[in-house]
CHARMM internal coordinates of N, CA and C (Angstrom, degrees):
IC EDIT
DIST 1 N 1 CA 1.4556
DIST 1 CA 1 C 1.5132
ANGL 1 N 1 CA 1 C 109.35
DIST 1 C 2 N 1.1993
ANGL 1 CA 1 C 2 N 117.16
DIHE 1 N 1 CA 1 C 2 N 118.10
DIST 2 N 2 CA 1.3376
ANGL 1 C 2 N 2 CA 119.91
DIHE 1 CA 1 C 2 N 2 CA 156.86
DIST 2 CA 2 C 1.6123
ANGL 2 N 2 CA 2 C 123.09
DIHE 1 C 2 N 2 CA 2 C -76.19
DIST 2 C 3 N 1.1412
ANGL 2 CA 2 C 3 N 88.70
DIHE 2 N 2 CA 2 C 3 N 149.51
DIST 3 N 3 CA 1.8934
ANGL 2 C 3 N 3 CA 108.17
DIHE 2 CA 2 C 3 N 3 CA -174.57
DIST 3 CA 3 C 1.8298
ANGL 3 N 3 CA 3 C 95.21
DIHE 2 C 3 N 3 CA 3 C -72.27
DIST 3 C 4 N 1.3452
ANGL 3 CA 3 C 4 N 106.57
DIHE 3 N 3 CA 3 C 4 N 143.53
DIST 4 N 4 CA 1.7205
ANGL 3 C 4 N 4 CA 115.61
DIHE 3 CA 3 C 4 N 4 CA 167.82
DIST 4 CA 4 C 1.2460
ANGL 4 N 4 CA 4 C 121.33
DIHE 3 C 4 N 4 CA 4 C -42.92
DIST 4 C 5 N 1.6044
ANGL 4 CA 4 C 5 N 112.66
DIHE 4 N 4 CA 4 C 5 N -48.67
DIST 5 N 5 CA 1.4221
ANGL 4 C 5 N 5 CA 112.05
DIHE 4 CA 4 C 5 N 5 CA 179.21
DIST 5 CA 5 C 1.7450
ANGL 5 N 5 CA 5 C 114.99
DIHE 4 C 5 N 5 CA 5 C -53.63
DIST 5 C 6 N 1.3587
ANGL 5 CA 5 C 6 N 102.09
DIHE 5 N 5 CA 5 C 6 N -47.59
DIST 6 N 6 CA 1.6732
ANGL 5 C 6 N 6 CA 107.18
DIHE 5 CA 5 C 6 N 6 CA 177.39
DIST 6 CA 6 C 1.5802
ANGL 6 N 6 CA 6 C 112.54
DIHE 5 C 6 N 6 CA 6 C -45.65
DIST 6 C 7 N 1.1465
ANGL 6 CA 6 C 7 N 109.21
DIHE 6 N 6 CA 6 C 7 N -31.79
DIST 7 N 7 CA 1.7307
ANGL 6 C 7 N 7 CA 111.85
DIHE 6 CA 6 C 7 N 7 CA -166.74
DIST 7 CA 7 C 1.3417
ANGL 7 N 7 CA 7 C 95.50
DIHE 6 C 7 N 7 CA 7 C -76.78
DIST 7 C 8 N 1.6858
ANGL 7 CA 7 C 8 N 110.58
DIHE 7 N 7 CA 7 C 8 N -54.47
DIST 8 N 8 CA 1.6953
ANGL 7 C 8 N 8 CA 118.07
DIHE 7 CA 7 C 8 N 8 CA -166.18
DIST 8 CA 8 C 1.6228
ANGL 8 N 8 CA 8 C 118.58
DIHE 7 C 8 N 8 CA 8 C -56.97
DIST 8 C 9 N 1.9023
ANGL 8 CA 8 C 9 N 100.12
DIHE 8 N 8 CA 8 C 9 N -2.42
DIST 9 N 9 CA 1.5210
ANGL 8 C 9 N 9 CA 107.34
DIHE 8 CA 8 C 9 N 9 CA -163.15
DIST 9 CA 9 C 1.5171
ANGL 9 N 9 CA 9 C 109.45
DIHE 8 C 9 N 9 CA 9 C -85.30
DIST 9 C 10 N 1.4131
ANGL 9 CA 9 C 10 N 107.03
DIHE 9 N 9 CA 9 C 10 N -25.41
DIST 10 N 10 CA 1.7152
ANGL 9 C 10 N 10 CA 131.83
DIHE 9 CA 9 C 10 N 10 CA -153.66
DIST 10 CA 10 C 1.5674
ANGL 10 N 10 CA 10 C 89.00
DIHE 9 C 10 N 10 CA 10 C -93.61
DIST 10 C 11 N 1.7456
ANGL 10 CA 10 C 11 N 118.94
DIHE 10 N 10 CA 10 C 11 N 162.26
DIST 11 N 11 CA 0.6865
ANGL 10 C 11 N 11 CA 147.97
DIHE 10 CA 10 C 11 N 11 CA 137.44
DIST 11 CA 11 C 1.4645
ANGL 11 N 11 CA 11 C 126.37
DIHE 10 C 11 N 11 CA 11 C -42.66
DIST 11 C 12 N 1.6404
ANGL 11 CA 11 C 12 N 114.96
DIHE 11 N 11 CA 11 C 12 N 161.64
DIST 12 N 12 CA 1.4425
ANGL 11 C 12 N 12 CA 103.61
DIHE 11 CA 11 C 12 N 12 CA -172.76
DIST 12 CA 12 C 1.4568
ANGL 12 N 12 CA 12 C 107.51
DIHE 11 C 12 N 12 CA 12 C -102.26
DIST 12 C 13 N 1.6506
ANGL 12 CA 12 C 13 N 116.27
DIHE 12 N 12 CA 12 C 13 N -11.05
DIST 13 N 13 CA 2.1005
ANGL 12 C 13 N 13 CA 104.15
DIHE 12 CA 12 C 13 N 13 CA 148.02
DIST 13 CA 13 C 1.0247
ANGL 13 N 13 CA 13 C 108.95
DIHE 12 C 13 N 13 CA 13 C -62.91
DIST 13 C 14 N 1.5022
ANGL 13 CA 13 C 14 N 142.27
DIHE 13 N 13 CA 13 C 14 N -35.25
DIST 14 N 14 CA 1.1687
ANGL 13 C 14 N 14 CA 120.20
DIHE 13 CA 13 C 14 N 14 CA -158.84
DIST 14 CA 14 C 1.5553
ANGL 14 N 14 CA 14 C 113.04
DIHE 13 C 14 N 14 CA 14 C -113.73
DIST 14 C 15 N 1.8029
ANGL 14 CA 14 C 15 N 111.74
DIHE 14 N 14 CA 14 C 15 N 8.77
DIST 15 N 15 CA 1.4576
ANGL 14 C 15 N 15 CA 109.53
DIHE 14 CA 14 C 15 N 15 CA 144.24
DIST 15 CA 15 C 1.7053
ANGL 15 N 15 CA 15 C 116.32
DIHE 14 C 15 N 15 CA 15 C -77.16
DIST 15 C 16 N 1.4470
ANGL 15 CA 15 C 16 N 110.70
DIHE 15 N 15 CA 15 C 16 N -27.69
DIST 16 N 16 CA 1.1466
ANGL 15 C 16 N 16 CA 103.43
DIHE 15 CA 15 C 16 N 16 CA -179.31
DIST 16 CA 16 C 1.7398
ANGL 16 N 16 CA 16 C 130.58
DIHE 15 C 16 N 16 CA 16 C -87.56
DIST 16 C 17 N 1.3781
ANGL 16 CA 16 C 17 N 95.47
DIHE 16 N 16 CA 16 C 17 N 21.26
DIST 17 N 17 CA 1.8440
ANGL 16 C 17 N 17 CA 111.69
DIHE 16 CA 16 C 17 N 17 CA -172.77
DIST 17 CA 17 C 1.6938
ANGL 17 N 17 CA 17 C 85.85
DIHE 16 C 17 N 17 CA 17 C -113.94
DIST 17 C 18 N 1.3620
ANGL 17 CA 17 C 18 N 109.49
DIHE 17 N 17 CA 17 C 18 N -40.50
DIST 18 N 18 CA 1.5896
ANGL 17 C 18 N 18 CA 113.82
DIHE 17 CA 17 C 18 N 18 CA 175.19
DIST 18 CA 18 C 1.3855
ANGL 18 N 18 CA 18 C 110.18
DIHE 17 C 18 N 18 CA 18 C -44.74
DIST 18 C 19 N 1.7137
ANGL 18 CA 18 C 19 N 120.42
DIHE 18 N 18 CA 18 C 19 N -60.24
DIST 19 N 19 CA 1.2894
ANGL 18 C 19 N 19 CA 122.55
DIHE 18 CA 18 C 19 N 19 CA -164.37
DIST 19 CA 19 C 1.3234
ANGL 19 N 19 CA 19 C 98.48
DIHE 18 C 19 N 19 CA 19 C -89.37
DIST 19 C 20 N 1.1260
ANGL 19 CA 19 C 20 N 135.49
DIHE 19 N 19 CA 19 C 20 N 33.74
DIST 20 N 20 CA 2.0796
ANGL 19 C 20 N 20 CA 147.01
DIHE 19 CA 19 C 20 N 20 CA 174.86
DIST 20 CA 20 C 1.5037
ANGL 20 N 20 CA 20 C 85.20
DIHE 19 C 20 N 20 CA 20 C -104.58
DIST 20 C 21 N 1.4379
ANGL 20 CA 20 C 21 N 117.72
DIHE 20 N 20 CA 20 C 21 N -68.63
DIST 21 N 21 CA 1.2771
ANGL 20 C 21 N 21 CA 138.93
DIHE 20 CA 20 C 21 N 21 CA -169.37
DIST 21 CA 21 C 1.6109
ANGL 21 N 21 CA 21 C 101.22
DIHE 20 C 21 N 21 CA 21 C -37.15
DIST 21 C 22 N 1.6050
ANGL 21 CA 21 C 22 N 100.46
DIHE 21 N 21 CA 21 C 22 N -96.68
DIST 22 N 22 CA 1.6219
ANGL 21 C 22 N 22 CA 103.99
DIHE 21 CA 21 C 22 N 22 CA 166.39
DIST 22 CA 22 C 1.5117
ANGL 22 N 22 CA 22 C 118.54
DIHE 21 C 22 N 22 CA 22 C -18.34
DIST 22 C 23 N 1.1948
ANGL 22 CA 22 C 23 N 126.54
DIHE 22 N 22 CA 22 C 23 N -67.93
DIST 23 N 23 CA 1.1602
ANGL 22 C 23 N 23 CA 117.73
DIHE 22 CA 22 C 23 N 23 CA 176.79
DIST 23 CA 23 C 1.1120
ANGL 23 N 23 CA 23 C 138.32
DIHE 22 C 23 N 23 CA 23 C -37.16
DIST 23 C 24 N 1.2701
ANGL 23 CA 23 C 24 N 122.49
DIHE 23 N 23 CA 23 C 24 N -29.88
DIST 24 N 24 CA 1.6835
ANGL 23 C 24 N 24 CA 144.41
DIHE 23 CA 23 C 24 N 24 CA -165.10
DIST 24 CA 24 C 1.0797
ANGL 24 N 24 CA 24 C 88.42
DIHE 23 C 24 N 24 CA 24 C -96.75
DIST 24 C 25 N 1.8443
ANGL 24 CA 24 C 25 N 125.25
DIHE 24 N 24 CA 24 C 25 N -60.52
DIST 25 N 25 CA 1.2508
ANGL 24 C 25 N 25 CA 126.05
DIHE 24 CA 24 C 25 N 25 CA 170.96
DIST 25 CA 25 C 1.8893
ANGL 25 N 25 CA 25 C 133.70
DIHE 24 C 25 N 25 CA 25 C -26.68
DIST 25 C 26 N 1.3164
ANGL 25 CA 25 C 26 N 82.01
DIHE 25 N 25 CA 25 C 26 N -42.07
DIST 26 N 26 CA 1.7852
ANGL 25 C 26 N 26 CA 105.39
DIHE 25 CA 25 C 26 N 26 CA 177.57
DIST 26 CA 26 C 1.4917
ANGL 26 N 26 CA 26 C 108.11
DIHE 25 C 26 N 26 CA 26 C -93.39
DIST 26 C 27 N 1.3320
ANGL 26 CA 26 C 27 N 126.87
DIHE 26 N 26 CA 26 C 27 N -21.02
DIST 27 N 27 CA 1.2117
ANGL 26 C 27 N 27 CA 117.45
DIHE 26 CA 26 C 27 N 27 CA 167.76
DIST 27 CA 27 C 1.5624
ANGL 27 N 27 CA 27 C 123.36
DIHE 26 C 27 N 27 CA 27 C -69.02
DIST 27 C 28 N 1.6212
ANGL 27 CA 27 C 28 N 98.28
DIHE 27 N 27 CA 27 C 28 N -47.44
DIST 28 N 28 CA 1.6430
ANGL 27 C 28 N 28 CA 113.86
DIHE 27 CA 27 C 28 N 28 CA 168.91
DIST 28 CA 28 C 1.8502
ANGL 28 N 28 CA 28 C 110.89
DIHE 27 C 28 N 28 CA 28 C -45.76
DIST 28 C 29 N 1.3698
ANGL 28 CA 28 C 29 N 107.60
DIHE 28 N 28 CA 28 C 29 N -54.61
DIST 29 N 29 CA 1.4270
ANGL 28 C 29 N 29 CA 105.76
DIHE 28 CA 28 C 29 N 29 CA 178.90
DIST 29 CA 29 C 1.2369
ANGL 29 N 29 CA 29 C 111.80
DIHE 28 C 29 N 29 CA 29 C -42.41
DIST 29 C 30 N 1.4485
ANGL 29 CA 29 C 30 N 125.87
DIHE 29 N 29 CA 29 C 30 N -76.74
DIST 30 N 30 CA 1.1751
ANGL 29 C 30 N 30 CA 156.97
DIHE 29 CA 29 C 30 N 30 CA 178.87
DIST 30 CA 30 C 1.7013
ANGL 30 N 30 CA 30 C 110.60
DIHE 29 C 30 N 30 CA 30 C -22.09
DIST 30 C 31 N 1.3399
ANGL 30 CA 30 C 31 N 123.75
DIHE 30 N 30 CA 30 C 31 N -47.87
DIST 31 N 31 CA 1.0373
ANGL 30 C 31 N 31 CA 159.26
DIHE 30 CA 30 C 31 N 31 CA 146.99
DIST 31 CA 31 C 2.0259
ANGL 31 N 31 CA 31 C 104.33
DIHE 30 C 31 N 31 CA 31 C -37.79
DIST 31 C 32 N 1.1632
ANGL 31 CA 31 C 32 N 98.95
DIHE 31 N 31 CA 31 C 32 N -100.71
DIST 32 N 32 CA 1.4715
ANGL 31 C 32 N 32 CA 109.60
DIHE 31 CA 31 C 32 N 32 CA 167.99
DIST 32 CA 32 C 1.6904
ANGL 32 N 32 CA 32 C 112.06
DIHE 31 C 32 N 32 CA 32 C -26.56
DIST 32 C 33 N 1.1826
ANGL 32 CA 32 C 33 N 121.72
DIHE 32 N 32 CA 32 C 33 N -44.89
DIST 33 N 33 CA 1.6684
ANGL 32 C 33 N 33 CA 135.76
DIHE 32 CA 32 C 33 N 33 CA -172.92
DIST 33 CA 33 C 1.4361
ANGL 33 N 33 CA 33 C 104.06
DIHE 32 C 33 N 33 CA 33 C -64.12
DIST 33 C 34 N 1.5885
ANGL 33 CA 33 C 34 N 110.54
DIHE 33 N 33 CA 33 C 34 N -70.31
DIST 34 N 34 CA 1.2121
ANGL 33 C 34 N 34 CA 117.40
DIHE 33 CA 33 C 34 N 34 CA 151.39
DIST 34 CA 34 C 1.3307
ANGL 34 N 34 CA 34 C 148.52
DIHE 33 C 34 N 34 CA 34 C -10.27
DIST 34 C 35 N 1.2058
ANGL 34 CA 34 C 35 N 113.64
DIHE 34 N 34 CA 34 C 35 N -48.82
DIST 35 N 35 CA 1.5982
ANGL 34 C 35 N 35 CA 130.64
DIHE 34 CA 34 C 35 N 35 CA 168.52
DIST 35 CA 35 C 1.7345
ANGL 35 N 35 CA 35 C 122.87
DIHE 34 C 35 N 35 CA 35 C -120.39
DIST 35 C 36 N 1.4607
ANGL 35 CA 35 C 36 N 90.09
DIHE 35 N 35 CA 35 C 36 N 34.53
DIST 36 N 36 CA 1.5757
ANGL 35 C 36 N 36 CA 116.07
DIHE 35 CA 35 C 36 N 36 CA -164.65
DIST 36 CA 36 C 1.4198
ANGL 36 N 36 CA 36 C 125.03
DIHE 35 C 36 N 36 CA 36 C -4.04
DIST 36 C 37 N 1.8080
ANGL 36 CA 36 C 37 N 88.00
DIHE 36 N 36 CA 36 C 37 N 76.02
DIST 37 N 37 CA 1.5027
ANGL 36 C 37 N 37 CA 112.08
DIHE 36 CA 36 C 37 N 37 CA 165.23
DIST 37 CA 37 C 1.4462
ANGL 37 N 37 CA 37 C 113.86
DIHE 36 C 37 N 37 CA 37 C -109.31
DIST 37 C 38 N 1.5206
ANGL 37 CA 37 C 38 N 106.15
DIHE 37 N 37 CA 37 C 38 N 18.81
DIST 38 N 38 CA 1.7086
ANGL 37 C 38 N 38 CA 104.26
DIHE 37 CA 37 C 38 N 38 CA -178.20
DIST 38 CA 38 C 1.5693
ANGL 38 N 38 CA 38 C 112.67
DIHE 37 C 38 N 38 CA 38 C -109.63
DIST 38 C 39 N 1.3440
ANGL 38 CA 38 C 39 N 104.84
DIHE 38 N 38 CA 38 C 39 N 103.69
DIST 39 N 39 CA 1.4162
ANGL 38 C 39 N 39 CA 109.00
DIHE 38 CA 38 C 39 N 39 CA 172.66
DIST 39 CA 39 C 1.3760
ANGL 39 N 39 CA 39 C 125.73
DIHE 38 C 39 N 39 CA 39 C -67.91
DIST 39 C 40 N 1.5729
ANGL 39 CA 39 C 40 N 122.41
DIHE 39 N 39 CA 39 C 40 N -18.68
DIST 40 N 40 CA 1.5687
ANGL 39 C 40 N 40 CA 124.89
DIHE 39 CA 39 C 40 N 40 CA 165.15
DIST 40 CA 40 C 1.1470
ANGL 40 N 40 CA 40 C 128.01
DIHE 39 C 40 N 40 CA 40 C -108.42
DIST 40 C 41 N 1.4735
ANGL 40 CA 40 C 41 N 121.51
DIHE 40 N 40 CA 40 C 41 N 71.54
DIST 41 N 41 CA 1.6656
ANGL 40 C 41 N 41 CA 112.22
DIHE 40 CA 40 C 41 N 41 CA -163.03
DIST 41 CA 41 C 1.2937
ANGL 41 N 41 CA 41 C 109.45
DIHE 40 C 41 N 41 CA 41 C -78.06
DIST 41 C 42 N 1.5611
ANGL 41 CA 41 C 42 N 140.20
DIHE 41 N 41 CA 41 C 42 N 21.27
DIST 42 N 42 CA 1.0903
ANGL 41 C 42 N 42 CA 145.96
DIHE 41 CA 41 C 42 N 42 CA 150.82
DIST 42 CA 42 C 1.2998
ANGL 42 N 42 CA 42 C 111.62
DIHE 41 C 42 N 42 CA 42 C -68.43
DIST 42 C 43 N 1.5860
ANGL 42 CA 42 C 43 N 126.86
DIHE 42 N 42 CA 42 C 43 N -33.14
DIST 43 N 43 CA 1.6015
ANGL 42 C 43 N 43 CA 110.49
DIHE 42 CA 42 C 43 N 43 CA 167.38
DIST 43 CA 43 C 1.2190
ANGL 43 N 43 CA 43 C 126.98
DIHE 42 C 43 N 43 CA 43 C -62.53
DIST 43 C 44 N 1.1508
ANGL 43 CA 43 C 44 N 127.20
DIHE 43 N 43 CA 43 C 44 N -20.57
DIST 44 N 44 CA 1.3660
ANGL 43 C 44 N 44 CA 133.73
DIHE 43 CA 43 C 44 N 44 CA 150.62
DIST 44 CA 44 C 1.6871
ANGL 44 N 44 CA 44 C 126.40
DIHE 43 C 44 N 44 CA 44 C -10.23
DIST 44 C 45 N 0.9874
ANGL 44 CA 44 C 45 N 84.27
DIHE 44 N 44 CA 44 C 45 N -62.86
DIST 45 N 45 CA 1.7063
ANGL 44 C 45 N 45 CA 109.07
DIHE 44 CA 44 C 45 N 45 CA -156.52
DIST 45 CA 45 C 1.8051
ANGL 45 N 45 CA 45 C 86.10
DIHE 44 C 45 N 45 CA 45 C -88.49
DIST 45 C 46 N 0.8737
ANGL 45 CA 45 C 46 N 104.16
DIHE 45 N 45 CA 45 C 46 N -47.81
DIST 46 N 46 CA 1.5046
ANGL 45 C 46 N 46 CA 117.67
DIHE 45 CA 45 C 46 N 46 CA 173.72
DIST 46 CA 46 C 2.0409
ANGL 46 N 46 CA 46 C 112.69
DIHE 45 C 46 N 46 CA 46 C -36.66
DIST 46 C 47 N 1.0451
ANGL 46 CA 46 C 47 N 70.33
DIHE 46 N 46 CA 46 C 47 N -66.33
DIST 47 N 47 CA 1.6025
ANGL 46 C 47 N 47 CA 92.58
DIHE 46 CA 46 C 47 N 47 CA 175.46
DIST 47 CA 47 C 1.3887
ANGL 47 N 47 CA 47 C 126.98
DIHE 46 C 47 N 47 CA 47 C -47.82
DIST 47 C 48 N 1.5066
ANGL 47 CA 47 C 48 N 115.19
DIHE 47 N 47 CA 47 C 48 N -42.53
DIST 48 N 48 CA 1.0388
ANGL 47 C 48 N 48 CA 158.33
DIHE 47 CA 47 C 48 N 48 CA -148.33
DIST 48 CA 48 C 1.7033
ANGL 48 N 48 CA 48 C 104.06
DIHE 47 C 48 N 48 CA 48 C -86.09
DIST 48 C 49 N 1.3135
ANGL 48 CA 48 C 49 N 85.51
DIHE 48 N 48 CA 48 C 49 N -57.73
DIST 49 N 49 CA 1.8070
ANGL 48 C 49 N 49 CA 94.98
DIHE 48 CA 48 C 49 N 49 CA 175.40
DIST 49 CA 49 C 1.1237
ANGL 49 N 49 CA 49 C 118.15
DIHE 48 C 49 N 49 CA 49 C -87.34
DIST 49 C 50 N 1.5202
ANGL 49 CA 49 C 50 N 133.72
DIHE 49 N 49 CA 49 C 50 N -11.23
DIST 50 N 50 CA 1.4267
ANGL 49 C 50 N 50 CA 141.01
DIHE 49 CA 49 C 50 N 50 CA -173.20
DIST 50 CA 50 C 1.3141
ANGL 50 N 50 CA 50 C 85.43
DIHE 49 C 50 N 50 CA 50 C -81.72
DIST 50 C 51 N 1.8210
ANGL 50 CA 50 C 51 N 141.53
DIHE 50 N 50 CA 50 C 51 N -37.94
DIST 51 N 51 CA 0.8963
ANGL 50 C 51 N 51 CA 115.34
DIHE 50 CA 50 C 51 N 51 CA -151.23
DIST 51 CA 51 C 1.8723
ANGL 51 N 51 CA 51 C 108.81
DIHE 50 C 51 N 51 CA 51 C -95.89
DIST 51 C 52 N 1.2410
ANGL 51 CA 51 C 52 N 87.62
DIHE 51 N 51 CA 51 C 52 N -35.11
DIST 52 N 52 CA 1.7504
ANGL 51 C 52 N 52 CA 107.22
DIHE 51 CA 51 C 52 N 52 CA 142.55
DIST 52 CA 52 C 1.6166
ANGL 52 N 52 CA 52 C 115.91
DIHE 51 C 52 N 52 CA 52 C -13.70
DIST 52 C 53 N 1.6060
ANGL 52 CA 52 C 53 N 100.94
DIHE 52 N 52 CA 52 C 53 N -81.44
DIST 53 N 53 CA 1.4823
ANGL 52 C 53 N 53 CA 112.16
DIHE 52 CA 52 C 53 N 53 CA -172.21
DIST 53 CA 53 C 1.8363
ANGL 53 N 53 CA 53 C 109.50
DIHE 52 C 53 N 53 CA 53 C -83.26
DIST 53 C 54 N 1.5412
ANGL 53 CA 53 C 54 N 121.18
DIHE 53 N 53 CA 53 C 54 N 31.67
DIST 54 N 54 CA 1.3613
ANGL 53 C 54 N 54 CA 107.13
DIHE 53 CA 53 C 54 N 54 CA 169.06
DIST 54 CA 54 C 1.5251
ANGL 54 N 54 CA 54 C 84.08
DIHE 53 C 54 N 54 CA 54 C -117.17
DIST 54 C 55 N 1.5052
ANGL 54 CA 54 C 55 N 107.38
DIHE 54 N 54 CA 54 C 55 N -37.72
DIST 55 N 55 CA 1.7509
ANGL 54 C 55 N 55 CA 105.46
DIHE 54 CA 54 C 55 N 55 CA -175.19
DIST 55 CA 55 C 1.4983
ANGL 55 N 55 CA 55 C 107.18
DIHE 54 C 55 N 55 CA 55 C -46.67
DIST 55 C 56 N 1.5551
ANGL 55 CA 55 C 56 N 103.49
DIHE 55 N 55 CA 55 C 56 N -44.42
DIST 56 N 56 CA 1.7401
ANGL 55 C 56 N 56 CA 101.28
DIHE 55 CA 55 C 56 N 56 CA -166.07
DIST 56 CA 56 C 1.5502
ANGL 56 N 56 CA 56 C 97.18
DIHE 55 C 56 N 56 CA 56 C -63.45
DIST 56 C 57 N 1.6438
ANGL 56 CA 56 C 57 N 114.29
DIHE 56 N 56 CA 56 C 57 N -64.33
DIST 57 N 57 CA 1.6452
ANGL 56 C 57 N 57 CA 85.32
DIHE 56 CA 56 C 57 N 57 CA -175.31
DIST 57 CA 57 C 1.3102
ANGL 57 N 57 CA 57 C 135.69
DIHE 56 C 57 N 57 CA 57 C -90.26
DIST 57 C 58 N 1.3988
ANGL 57 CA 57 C 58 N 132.64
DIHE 57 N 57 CA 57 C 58 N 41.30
DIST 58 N 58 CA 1.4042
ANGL 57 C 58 N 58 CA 151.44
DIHE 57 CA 57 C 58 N 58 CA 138.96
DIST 58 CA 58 C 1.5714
ANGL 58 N 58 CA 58 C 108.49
DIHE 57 C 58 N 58 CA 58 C -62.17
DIST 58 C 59 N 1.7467
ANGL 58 CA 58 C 59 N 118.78
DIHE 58 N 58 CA 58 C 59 N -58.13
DIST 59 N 59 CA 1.1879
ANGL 58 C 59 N 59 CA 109.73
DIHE 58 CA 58 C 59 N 59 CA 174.45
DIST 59 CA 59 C 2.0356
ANGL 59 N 59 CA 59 C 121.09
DIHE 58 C 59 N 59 CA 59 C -62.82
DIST 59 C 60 N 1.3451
ANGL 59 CA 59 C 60 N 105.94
DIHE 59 N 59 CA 59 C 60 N -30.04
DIST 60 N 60 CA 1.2160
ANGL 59 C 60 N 60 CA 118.39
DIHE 59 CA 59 C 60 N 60 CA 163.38
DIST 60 CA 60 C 1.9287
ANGL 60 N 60 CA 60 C 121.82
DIHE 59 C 60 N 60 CA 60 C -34.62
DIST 60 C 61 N 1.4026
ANGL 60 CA 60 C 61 N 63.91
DIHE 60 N 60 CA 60 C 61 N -73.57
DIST 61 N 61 CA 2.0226
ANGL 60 C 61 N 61 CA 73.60
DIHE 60 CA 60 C 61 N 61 CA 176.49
DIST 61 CA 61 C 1.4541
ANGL 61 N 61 CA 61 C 115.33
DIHE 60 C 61 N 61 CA 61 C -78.70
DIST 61 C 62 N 1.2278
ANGL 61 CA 61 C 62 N 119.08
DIHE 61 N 61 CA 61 C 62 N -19.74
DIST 62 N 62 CA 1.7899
ANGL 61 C 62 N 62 CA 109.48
DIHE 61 CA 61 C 62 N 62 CA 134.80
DIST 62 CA 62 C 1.4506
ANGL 62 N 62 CA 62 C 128.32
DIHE 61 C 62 N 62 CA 62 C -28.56
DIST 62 C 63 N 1.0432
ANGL 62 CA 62 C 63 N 92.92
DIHE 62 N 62 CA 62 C 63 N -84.47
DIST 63 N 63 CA 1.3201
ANGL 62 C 63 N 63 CA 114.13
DIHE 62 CA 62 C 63 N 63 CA 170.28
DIST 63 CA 63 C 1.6550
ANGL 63 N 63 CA 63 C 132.32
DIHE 62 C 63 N 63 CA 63 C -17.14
DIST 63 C 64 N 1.8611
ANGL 63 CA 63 C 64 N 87.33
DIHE 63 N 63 CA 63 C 64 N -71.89
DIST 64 N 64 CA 1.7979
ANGL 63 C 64 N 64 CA 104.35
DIHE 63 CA 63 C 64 N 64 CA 167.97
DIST 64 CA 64 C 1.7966
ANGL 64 N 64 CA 64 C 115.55
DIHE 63 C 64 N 64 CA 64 C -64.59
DIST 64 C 65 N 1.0540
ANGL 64 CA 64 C 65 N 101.78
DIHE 64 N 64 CA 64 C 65 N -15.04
DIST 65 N 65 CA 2.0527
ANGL 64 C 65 N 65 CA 116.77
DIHE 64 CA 64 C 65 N 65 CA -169.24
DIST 65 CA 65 C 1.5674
ANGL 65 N 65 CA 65 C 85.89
DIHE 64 C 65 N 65 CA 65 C -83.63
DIST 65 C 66 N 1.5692
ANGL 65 CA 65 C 66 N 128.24
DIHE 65 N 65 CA 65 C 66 N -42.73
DIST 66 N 66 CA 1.6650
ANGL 65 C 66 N 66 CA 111.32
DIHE 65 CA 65 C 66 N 66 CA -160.72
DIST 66 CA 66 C 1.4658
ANGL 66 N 66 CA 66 C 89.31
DIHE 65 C 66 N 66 CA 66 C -88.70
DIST 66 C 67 N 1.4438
ANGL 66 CA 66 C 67 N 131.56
DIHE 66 N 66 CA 66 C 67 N -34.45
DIST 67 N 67 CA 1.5568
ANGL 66 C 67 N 67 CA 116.91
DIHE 66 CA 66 C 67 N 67 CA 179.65
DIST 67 CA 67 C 1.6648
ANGL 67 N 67 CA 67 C 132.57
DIHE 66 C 67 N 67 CA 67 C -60.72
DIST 67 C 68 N 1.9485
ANGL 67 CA 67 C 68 N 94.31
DIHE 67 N 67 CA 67 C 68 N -40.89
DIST 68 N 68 CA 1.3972
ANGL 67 C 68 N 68 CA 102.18
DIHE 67 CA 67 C 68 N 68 CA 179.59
DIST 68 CA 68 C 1.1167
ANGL 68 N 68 CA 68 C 103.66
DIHE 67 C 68 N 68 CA 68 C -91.18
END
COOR INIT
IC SEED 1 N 1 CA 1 C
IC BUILD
């Protein structure tokens, strides 16, 4: 898990290659869980919200880009 500030540091291609990443990331789990080869099902949830908190600030810097 990365910290918020790390996300808020990046660009919004390269939050959005992040949440490509995660995704695949969360698919693999999901996968692994499935055929119970996943020994940490706490990354899950983990995962889950990282992808959460790049969406939120992608729409963010949306946001500030249509104001400023």
């Amino acid at each position: 898990m990365k910290t918020l500030e790390s996300f808020r540091d990046l660009s919004v291609d390269e939050l959005r290659q992040k949440d490509i990443e995660l995704r695949k990331e969360l698919f693999n789990l999901r996968f692994q869980h499935a055929t119970h080869q996943l020994e940490n099902t706490s990354r899950l949830k983990l995962v889950r919200r990282d992808i959460a908190r790049v969406n939120t600030i992608i729409r963010e810097k949306q946001l500030q880009g249509a104001e400023g």
